[in-house]
Every structure is written in structure tokens, then in C-alpha cells.
C-alpha positions in Angstrom: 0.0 0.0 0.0 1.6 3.2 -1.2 1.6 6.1 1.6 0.8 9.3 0.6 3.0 12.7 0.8 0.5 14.6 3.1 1.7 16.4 6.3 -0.3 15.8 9.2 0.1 15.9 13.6 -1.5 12.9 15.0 -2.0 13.0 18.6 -3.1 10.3 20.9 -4.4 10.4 24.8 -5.4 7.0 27.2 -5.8 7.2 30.6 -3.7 4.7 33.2 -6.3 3.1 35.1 -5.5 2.6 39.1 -5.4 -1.2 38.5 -3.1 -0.7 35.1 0.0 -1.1 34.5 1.5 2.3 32.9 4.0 0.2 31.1 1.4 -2.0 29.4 -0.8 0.5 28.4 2.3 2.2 26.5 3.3 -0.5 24.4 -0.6 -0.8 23.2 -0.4 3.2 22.7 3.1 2.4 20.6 1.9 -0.8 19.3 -1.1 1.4 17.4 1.1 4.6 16.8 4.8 3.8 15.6 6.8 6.5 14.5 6.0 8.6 17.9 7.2 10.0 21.3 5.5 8.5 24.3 5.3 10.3 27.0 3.5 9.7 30.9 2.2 12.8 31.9 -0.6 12.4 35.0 -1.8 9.2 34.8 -2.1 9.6 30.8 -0.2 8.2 28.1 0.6 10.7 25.1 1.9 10.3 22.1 2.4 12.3 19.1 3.6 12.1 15.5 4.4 14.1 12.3 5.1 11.2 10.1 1.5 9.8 8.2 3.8 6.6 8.2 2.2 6.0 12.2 -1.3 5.6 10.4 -0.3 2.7 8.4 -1.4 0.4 10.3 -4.9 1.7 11.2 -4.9 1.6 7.6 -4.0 -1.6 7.0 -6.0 -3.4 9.7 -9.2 -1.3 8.4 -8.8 -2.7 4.5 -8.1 -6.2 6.0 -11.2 -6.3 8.4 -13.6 -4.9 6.0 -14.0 -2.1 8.6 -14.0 0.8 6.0 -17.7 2.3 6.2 -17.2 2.6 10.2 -14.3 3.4 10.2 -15.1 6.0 7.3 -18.2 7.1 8.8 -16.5 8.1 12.3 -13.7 10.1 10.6 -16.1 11.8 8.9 -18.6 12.5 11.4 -15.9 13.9 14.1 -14.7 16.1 11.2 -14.0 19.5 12.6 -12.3 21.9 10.1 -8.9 20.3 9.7 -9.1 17.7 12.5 -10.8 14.3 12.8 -10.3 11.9 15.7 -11.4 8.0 16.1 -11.6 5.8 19.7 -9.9 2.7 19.2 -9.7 -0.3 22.1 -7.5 0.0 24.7 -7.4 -3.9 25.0 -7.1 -4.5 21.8 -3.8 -2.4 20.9 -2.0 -3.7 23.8 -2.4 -7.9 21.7 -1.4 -5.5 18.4 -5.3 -5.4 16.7 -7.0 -2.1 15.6 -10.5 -1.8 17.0 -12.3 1.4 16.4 -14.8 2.1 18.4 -18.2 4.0 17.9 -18.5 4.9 21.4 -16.0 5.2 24.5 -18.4 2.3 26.3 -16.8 0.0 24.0 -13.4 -0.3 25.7 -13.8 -1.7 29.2 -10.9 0.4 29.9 -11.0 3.6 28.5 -10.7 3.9 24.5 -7.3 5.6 23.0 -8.3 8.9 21.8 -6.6 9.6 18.3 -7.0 13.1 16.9 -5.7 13.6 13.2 -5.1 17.1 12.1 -3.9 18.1 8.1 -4.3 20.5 5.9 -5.4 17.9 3.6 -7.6 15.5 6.3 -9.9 14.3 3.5 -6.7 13.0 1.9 -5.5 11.2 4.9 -9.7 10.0 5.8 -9.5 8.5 1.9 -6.4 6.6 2.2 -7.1 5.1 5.8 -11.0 3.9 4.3 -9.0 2.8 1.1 
């Protein structure tokens, strides 16, 4: 899959539960975002990227599961100017899957928030649905 020359910040947040390990829930943060700094700031992990190389995989996991339209469809809908975002499982980055979730009920443990921000974010929305 050929990744496209469009600049772009990508920013993820996930809270540390009391009964998590901190160190667990960065490797599923860095096991969905490659290509980043990781930082633990407050009982939240951070990461953040400027290389559209860290949404490969998000990418690639939505073609291969068939998850387009929702995956699509939540891009689109939490569209604001320049800047999307998605919810993705907590528990399922941490075993190396993509889940996108519709709501932030759907991960037990807090969803990873993911906001996308480019000047050309329908660009980067077509590519991930490709």
C-alpha cells in the first residue's frame, strides 16, 4: 500500500487506570502509533507524531477487516475543520489489533483517543477507508 505525501500531527491520549500497568498501556499506545514520542504525563499516556507513516497500520488493519464504512463514517462524522479523531480499544492495541470504536463504552478500559489534524484531512480519511 503506497503512503501518501500529506503532512499531518496525529496526537493520541489514554488514561492509566489505578489497577493498570502504565508500562502495558504504552506499548498498546506504541503498538497502534509507531513512529512517535511517548510520553506519561498524570496518569495519561501521550503520544504524538508528524510522520502519516504512524497511520499505516490503522490503515492496514481497516482494508483487511472490512471495517471501511465505520471506520469511514467516524472520521467523517468527528470532522471539525482540519481535524478528525477516532476511539480505538484500549485492549485490543495492547495484543497488536486495531478496534475502532463508535462509542467510548466500548473499551472496558478507557478507548485511545486519536486526533488527526492536516491541511489535507480528506486526503488522509480516503487513504485510511482505502
Amino acid at each position: 500500500m503506497k503512503i501518501p505525501d500529506i503532512t499531518c500531527k496525529i496526537e493520541m491520549t489514554c488514561p492509566v487506570n489505578p489497577s493498570e500497568d502504565p508500562d502495558k498501556v504504552k506499548m498498546a499506545v506504541s503498538n497502534i502509533l509507531p513512529y512517535s514520542t511517548i510520553s506519561n504525563e498524570n496518569y495519561t499516556i501521550k503520544a504524538r507524531s508528524d510522520d502519516i507513516r504512524s497511520l499505516e497500520k490503522i490503515s492496514e488493519s481497516v482494508s483487511s477487516n472490512r471495517s471501511q464504512r465505520s471506520c469511514t463514517r467516524n472520521l467523517k462524522n468527528n470532522l471539525d475543520g482540519d481535524t478528525t479523531w477516532l476511539l480505538l480499544n484500549k485492549q485490543a492495541a495492547f495484543v497488536d489489533r486495531i478496534a475502532v470504536c463508535d462509542t467510548a463504552d466500548e473499551s472496558p478500559l478507557g478507548p485511545i483517543m486519536m486526533n488527526i489534524t492536516s491541511p489535507n484531512i480528506e486526503g488522509i480519511i480516503d487513504w485510511i477507508s482505502l
